[in-house]
VOPAGU-2260 file (C-alpha; in pm, 1 decimal, decimal comma):
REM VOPAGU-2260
SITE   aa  ch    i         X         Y         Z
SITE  UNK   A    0   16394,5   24652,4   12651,4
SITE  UNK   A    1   16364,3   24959,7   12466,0
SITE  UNK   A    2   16603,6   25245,4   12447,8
SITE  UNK   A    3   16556,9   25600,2   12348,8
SITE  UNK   A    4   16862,1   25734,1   12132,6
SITE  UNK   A    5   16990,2   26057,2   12192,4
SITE  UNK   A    6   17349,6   26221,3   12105,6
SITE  UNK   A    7   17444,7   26262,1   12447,6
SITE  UNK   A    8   17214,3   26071,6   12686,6
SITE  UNK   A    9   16968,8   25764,3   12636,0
SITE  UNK   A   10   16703,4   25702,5   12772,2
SITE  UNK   A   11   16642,0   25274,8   12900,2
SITE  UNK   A   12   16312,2   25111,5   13041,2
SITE  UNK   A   13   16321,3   24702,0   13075,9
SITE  UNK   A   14   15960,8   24582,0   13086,9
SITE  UNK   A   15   15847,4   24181,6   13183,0
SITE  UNK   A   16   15630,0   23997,6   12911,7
SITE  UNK   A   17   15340,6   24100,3   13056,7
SITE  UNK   A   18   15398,4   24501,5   13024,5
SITE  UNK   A   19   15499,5   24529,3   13424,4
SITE  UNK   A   20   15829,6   24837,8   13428,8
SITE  UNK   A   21   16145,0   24644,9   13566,7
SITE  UNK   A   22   16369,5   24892,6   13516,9
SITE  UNK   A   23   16395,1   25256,7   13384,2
SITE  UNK   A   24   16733,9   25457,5   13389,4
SITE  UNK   A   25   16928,2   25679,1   13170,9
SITE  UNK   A   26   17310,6   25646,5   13069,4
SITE  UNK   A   27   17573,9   25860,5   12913,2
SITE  UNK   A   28   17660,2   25859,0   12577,3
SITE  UNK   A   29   18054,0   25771,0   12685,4
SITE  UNK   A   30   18201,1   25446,3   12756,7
SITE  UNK   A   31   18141,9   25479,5   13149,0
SITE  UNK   A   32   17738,4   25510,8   13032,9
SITE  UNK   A   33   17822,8   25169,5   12827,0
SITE  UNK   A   34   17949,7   24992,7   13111,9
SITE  UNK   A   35   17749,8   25070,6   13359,9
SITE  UNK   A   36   17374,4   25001,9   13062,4
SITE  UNK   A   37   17621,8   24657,6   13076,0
SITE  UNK   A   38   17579,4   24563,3   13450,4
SITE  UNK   A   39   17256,4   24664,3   13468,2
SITE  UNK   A   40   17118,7   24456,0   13237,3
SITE  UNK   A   41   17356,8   24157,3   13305,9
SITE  UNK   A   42   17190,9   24153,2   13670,8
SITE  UNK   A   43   16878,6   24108,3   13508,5
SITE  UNK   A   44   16989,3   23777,8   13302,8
SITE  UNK   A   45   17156,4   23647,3   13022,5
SITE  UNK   A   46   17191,4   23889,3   12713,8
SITE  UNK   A   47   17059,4   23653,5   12485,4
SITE  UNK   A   48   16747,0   23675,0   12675,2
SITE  UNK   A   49   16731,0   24014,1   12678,7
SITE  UNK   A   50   16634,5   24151,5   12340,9
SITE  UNK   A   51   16655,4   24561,8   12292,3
SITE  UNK   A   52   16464,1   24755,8   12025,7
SITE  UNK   A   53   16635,9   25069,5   11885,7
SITE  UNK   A   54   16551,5   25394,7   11688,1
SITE  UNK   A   55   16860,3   25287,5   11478,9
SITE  UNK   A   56   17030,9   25002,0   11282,4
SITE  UNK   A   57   17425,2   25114,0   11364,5
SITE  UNK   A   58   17646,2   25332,7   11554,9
SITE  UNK   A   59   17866,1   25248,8   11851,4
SITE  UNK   A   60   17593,9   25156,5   12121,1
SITE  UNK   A   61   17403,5   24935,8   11890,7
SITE  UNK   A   62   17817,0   24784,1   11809,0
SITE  UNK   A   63   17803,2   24762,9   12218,2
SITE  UNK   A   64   17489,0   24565,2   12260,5
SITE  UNK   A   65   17578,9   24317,8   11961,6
SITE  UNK   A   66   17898,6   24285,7   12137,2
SITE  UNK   A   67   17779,1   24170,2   12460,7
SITE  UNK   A   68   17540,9   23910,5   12301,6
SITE  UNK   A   69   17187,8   24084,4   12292,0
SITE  UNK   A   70   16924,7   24072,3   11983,9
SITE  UNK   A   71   16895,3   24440,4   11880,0
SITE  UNK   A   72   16599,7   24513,9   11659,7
SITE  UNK   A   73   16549,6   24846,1   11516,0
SITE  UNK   A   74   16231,5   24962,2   11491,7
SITE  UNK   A   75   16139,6   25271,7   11260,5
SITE  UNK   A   76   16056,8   25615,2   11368,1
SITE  UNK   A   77   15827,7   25610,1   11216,7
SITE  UNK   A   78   15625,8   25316,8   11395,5
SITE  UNK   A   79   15726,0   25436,3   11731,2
SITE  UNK   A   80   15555,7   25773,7   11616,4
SITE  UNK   A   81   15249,2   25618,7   11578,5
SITE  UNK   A   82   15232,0   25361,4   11843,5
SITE  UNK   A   83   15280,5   25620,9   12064,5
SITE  UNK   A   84   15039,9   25855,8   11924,5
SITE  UNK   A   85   14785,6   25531,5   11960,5
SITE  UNK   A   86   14858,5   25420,9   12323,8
SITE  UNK   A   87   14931,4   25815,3   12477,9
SITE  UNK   A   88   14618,7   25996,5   12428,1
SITE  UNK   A   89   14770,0   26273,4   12617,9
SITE  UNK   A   90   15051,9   26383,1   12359,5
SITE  UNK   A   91   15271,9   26378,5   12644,6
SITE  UNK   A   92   15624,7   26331,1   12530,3
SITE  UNK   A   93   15955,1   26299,3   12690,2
SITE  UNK   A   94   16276,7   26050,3   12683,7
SITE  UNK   A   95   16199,5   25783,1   12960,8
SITE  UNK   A   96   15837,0   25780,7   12789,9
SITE  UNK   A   97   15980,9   25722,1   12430,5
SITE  UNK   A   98   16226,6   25421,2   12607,1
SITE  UNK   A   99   15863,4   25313,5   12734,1
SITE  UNK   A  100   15696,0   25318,1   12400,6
SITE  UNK   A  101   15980,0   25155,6   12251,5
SITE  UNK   A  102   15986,9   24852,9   12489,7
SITE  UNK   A  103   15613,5   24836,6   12458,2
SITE  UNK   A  104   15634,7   24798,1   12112,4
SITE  UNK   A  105   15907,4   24523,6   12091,6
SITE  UNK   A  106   15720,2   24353,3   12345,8
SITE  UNK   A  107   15374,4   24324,8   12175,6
SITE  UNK   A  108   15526,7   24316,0   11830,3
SITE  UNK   A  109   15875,8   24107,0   11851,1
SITE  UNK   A  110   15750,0   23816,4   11653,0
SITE  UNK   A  111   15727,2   24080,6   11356,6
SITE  UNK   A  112   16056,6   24237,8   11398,9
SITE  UNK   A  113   16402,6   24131,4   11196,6
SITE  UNK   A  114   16698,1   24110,4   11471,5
SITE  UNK   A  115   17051,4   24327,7   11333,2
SITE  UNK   A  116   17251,7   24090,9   11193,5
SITE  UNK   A  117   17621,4   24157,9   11286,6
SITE  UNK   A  118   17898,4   24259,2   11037,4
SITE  UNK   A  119   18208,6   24142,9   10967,0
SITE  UNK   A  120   18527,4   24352,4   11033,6
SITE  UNK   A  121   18576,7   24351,1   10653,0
SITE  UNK   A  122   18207,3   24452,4   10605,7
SITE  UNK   A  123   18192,9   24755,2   10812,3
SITE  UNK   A  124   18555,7   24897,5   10682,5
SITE  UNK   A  125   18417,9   24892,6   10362,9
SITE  UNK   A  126   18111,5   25027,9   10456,2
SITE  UNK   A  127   18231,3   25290,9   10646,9
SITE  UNK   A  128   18436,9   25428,7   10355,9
SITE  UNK   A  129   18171,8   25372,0   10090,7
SITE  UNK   A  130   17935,0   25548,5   10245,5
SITE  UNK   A  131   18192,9   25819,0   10265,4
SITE  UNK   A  132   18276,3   25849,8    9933,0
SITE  UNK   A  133   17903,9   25873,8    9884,2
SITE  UNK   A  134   17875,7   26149,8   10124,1
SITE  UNK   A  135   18133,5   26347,6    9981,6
SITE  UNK   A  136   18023,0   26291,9    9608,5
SITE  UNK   A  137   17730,0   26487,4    9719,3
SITE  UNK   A  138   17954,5   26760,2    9935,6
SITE  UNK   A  139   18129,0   26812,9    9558,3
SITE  UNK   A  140   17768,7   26799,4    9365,2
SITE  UNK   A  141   17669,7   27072,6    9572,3
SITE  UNK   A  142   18038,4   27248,5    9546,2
SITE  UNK   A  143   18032,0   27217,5    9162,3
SITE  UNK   A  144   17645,7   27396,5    9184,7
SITE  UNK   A  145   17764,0   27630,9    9374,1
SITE  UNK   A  146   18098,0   27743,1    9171,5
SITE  UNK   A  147   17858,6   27728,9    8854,2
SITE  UNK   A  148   17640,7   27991,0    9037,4
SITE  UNK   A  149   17863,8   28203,1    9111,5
SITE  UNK   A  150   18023,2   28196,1    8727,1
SITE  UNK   A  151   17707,5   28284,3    8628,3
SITE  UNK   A  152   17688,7   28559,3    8770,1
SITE  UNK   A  153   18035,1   28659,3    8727,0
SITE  UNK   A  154   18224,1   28514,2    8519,0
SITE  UNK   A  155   18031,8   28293,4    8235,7
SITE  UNK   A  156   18308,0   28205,5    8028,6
SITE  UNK   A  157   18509,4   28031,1    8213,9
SITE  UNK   A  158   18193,2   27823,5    8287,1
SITE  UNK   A  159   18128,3   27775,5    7912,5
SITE  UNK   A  160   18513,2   27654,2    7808,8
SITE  UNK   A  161   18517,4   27327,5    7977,2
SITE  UNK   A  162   18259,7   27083,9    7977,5
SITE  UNK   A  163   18286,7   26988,0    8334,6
SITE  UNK   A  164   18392,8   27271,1    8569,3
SITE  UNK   A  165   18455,1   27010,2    8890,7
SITE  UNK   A  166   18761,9   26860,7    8630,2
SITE  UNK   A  167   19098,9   26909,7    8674,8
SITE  UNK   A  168   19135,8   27134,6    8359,9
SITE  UNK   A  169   18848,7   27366,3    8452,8
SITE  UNK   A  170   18992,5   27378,6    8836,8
SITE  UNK   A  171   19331,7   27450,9    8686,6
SITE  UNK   A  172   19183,9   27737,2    8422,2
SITE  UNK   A  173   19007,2   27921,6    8756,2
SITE  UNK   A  174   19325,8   27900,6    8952,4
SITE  UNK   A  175   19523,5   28089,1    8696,7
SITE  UNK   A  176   19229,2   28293,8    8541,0
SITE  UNK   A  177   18961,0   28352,7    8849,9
SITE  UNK   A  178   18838,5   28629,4    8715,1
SITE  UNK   A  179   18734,6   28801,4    8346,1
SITE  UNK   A  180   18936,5   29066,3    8440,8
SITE  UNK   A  181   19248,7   28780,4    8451,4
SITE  UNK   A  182   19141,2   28662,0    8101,9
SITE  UNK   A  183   19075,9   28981,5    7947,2
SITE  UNK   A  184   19438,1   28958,7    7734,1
SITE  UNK   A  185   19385,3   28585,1    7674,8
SITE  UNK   A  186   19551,0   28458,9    7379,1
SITE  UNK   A  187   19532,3   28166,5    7177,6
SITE  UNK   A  188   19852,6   28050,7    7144,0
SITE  UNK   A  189   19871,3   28103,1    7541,7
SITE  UNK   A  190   19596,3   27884,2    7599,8
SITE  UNK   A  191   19723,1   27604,9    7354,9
SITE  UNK   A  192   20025,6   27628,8    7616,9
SITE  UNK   A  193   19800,9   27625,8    7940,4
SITE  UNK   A  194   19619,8   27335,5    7764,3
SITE  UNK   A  195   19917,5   27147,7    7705,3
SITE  UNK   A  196   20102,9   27213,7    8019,9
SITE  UNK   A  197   19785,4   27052,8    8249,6
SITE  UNK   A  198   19781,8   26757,6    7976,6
SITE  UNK   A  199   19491,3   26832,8    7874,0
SITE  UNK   A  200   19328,2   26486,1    7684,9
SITE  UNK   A  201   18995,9   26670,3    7527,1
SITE  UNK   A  202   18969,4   26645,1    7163,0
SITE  UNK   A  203   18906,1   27046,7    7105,6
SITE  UNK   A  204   19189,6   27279,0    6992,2
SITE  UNK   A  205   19274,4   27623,9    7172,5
SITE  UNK   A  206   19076,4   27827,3    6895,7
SITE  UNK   A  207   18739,7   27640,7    6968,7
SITE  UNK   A  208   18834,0   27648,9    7365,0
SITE  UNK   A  209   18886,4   28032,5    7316,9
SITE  UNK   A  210   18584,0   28072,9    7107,2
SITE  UNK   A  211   18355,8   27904,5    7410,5
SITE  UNK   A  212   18529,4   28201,6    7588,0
SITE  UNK   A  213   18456,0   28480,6    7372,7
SITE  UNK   A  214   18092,9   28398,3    7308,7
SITE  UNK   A  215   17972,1   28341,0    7645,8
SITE  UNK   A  216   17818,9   28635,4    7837,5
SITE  UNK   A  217   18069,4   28925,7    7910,5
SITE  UNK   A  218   18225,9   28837,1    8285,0
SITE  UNK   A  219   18242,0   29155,3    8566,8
SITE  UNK   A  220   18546,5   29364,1    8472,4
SITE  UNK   A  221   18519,5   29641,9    8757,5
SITE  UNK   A  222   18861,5   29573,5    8914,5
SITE  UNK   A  223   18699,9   29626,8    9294,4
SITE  UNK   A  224   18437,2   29344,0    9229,8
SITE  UNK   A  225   18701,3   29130,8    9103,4
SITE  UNK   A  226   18869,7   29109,6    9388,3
SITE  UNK   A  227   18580,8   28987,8    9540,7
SITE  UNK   A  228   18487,2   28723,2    9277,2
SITE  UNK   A  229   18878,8   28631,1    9275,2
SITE  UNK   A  230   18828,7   28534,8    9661,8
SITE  UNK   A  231   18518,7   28356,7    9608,3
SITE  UNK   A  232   18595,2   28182,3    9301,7
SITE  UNK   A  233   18950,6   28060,0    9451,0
SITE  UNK   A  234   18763,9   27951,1    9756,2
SITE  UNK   A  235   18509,2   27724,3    9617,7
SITE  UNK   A  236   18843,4   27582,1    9357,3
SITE  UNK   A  237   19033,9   27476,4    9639,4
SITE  UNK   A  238   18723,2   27311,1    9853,7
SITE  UNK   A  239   18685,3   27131,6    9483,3
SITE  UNK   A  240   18998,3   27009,6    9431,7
SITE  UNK   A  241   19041,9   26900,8    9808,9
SITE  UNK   A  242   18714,1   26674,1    9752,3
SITE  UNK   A  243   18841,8   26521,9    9395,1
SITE  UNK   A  244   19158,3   26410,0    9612,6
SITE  UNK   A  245   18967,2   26305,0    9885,6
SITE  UNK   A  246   18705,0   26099,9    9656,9
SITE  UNK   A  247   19038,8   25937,5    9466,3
SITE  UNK   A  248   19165,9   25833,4    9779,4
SITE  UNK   A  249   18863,0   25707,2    9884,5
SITE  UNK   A  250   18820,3   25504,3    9528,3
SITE  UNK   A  251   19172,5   25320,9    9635,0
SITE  UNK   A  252   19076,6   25238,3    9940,1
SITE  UNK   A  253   18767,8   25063,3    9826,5
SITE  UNK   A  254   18926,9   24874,2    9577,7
SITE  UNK   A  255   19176,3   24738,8    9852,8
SITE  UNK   A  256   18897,6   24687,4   10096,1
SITE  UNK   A  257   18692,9   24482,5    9790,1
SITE  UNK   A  258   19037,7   24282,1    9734,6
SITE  UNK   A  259   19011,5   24134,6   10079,2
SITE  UNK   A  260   18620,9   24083,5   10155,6
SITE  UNK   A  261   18539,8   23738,2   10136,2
SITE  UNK   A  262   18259,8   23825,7    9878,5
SITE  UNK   A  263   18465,7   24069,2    9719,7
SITE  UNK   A  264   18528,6   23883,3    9392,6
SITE  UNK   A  265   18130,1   23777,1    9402,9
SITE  UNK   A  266   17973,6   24080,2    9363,1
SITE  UNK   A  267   18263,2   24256,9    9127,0
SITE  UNK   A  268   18187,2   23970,2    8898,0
SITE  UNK   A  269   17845,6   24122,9    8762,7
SITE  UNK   A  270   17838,1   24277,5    8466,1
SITE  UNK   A  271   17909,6   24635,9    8430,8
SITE  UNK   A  272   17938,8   24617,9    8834,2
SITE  UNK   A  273   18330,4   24737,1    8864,7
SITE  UNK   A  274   18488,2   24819,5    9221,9
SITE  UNK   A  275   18292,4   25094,8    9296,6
SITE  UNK   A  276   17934,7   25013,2    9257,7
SITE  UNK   A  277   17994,8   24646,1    9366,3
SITE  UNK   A  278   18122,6   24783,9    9674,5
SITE  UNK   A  279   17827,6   25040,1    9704,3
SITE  UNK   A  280   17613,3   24743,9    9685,9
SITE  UNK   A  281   17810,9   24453,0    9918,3
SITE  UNK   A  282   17840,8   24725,4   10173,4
SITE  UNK   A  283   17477,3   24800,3   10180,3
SITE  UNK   A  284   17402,1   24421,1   10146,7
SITE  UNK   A  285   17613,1   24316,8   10366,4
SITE  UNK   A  286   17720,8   23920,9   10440,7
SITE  UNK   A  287   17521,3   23806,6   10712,6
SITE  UNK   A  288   17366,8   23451,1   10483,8
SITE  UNK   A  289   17116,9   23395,1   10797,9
SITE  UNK   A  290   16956,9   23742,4   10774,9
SITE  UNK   A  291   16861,7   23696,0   10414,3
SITE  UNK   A  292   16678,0   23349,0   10380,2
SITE  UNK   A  293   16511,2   23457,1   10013,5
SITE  UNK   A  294   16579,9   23717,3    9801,6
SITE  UNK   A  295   16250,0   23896,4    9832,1
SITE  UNK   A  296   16422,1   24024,5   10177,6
SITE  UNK   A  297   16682,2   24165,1    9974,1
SITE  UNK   A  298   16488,0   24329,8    9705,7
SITE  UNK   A  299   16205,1   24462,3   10007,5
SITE  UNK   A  300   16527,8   24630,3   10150,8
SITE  UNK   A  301   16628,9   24751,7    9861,1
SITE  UNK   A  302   16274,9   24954,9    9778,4
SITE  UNK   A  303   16291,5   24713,4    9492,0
SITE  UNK   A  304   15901,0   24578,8    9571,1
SITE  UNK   A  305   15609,4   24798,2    9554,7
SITE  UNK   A  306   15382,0   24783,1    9835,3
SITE  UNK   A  307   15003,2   24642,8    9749,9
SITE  UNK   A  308   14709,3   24799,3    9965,9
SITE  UNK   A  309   14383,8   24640,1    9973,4
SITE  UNK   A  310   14105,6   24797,5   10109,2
SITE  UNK   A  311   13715,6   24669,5    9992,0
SITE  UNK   A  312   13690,4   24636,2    9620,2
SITE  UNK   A  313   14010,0   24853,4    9612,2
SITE  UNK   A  314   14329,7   24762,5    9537,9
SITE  UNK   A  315   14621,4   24949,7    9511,2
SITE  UNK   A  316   15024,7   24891,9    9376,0
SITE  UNK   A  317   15238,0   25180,5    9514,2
SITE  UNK   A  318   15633,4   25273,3    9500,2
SITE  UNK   A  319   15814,3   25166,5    9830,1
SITE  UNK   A  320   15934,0   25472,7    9970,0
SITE  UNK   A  321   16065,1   25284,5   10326,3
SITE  UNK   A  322   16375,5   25108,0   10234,3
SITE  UNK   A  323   16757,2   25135,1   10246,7
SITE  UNK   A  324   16799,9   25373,7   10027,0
SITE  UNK   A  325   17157,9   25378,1    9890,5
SITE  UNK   A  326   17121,3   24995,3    9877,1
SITE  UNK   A  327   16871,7   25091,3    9614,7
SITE  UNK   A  328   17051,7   25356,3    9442,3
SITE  UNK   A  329   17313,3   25129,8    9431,7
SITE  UNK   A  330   17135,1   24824,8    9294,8
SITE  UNK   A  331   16934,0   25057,8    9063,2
SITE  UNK   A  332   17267,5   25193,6    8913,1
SITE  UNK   A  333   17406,5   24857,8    8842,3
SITE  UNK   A  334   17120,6   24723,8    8660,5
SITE  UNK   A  335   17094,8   24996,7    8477,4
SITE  UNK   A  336   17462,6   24996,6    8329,2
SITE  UNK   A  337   17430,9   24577,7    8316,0
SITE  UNK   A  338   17191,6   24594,3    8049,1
SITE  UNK   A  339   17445,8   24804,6    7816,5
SITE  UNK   A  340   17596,7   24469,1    7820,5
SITE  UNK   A  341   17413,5   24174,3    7972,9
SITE  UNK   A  342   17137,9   24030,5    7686,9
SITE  UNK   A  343   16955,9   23877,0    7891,3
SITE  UNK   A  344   16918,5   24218,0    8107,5
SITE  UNK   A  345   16881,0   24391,6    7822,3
SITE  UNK   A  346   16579,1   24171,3    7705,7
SITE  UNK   A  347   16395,2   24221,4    8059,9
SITE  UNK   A  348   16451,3   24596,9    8069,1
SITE  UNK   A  349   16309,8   24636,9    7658,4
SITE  UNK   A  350   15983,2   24381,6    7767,6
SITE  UNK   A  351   15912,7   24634,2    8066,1
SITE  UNK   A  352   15972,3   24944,6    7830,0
SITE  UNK   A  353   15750,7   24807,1    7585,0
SITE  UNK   A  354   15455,3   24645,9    7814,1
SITE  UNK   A  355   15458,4   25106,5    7866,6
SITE  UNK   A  356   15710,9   25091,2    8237,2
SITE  UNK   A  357   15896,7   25404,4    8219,7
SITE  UNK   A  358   16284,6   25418,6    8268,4
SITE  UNK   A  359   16298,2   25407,1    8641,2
SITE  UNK   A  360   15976,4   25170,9    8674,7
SITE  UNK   A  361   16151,7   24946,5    8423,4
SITE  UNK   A  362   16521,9   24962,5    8582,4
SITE  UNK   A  363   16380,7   24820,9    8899,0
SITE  UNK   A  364   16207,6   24527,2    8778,2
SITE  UNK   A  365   16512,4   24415,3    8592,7
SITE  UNK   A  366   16703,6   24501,1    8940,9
SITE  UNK   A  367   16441,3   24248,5    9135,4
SITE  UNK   A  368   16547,6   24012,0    8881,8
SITE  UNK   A  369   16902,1   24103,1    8916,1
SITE  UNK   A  370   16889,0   24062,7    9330,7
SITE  UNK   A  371   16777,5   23681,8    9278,1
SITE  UNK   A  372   17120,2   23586,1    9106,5
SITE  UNK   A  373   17272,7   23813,0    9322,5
SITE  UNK   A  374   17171,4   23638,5    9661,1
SITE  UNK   A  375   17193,2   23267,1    9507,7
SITE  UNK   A  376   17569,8   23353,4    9391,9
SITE  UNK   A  377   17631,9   23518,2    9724,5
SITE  UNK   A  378   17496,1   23229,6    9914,5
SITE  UNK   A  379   17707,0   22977,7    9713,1
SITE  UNK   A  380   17971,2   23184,3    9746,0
SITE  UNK   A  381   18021,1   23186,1    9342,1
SITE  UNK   A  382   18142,8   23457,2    9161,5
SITE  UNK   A  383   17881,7   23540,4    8847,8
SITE  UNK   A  384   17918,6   23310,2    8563,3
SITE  UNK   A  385   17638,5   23356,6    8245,7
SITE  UNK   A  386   17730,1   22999,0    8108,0
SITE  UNK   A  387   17571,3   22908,4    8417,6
SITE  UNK   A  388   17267,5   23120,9    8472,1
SITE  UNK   A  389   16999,2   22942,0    8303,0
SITE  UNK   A  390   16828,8   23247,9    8208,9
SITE  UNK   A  391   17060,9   23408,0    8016,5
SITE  UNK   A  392   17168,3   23146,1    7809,6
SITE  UNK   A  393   16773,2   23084,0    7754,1
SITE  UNK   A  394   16844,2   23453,9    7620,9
SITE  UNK   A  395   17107,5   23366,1    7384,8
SITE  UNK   A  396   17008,7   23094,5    7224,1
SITE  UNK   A  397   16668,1   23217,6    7121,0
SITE  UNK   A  398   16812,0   23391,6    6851,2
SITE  UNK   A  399   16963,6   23047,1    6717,4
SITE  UNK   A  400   16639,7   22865,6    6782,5
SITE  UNK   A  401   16442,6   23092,7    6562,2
């Protein structure tokens, strides 16, 4: 069965093993469309019989059909795109003709497709805020560029006397100074005070602070404009300072969330890993043992792999660009910060610098290496342990042995 996703309406069409249409109908994107996708295929058998392909690995539908027992396989866009530009030489597109091409395809190519393994309650709570946090992370990226814009164009200094303008010192120094025109009388001593009122924990005194001030660019001083700026620059604080609270919240959440997975403790016992990235990468992972049988299924998720074409006397190594991608970012991150203190890491990452990988090249062979004692501790349920991996204590002793 293959079904065409759509935000409001999808598009169904159940085909026999031999290609013949059993069924075609659409349903509504509500629960009423859920129940009634529900009878129609139970009349046709059991749902374990019944597998349905997909344009998608989540959401609430794809929660529906797990639910009720079917194997869902998503298929990529991608491959749909071109199996459809391959078997309709007409171009002719259109919903029920997608939900066509999509059964076609699980039908002729099921044996090659990797069923959705279903997550645990714990699993999709924490992935559901972790992917969140990462959402909003970007929201304030794209806030901070924004504010830092517009200080550049009107108000450079108060760019220039923080290091970070998305930290609670700089947010504070806009609130009360928002414009040049609001510094203009700025004093030493009265920024010593400001500094010590917010708490401020940097190391440099008012007079350097003030001298960052002074030096930058002169900011817009005609009092109509600065109204203006005042509105804008106030605006962009408070959507700033709403996103650091939201993010913080967020941070707790995960770290209660990674107290109470199962496989909490295993993945928050790598080094350099912490609560957040841990979670970035269990979420992504997930903890579905049967779906994962080696950890080159792990690492060809992550993007870890290059892909090899061979064509003639041609051969080819190429980055992976199909993947999950935040599983990568996420695996990528952590094996960059585990080599700061990991030997063993650090000795895979330095043989890849040296054999002329570049930074990113070299970060992701020491994460394929990483994703092998990831999975085998996952599937033993054993938090990480270096007297135990045989690799790293190969690391350690060479030293001696020499």
């Amino acid at each position: 069965m293959g079904i065409d996703w759509a935000g409001a309406e999808h598009a169904v069409c159940v085909l026999d093993h031999t290609g013949k249409k059993i069924a075609a109908f659409t349903i509504d994107h509500t629960a009423a469309g859920f129940g009634r996708l529900a009878a129609r295929l139970g009349s046709l058998g059991p749902a374990e019989q019944i597998p349905v392909a997909i344009e998608r690995p989540d959401g609430r539908l794809v929660d529906a059909l797990l639910e009720a027992g079917h194997p869902v396989l998503p298929v990529k866009p991608n491959a749909i795109k071109t199996w459809r530009e391959a078997e309709v030489l007409s171009g002719a597109k259109s919903d029920p003709g997608d939900a066509h091409v999509i059964a076609d395809y699980l039908r002729v190519r099921i044996h090659r497709l990797r069923p959705a393994a279903p997550l645990s309650s714990h699993t999709k709570a924490l992935r559901t805020v972790v992917r969140t946090r990462s959402d909003l992370v970007e929201a304030r990226i794209a806030a901070t560029n924004q504010l830092a814009a517009l200080l550049d164009a009107h108000w450079p200094g108060a760019k220039a006397i923080f290091a970070n303008i998305e930290s609670a010192i700089a947010l504070a120094f806009l609130t009360r100074y928002p414009t040049a025109v609001s510094a203009a009388s700025l004093t030493e001593k009265q920024l010593a005070a400001f500094c010590a009122k917010q708490g401020y924990s940097g190391r440099k005194p008012a007079a350097v602070l003030l001298a960052r001030l002074r030096s930058a660019p002169a900011g817009t001083l005609d009092p109509v404009v600065s109204t203006g700026v005042q509105d804008a620059v106030l605006a962009q604080v408070g959507m700033l300072t709403a996103l650091n609270t939201a993010i913080k919240a967020l941070d707790r959440s995960i770290a209660e969330k990674m107290d109470t997975h199962p496989d909490g403790k295993v993945f928050r016992s790598f080094p350099r890993a912490g609560t957040i990235n841990a979670a970035q990468i269990l979420a992504e992972w997930g903890d579905s043992r049967a779906a994962f049988d080696h950890p080159d299924a792990i690492a060809a998720l992550a993007g870890i792999t290059p892909v090899t074409k061979v064509s003639g006397k041609q051969r080819g190594v190429s980055f992976r660009w199909a993947c999950n991608k935040r599983l990568r970012l996420a695996i990528t991150t952590f094996a960059d910060n585990s080599r700061h203190s990991s030997p063993w890491a650090a000795d895979i990452y330095n043989r890849a610098r040296a054999s002329g990988k570049d930074h990113p090249h070299a970060t992701r062979i020491l994460a394929r290496a990483w994703i092998r004692v990831l999975w085998r501790c996952w599937q033993n349920h054993t938090p990480y342990d270096p007297a135990l991996h045989g690799g790293a204590q190969h690391r350690m002793k060479q030293p001696t042995a020499a």
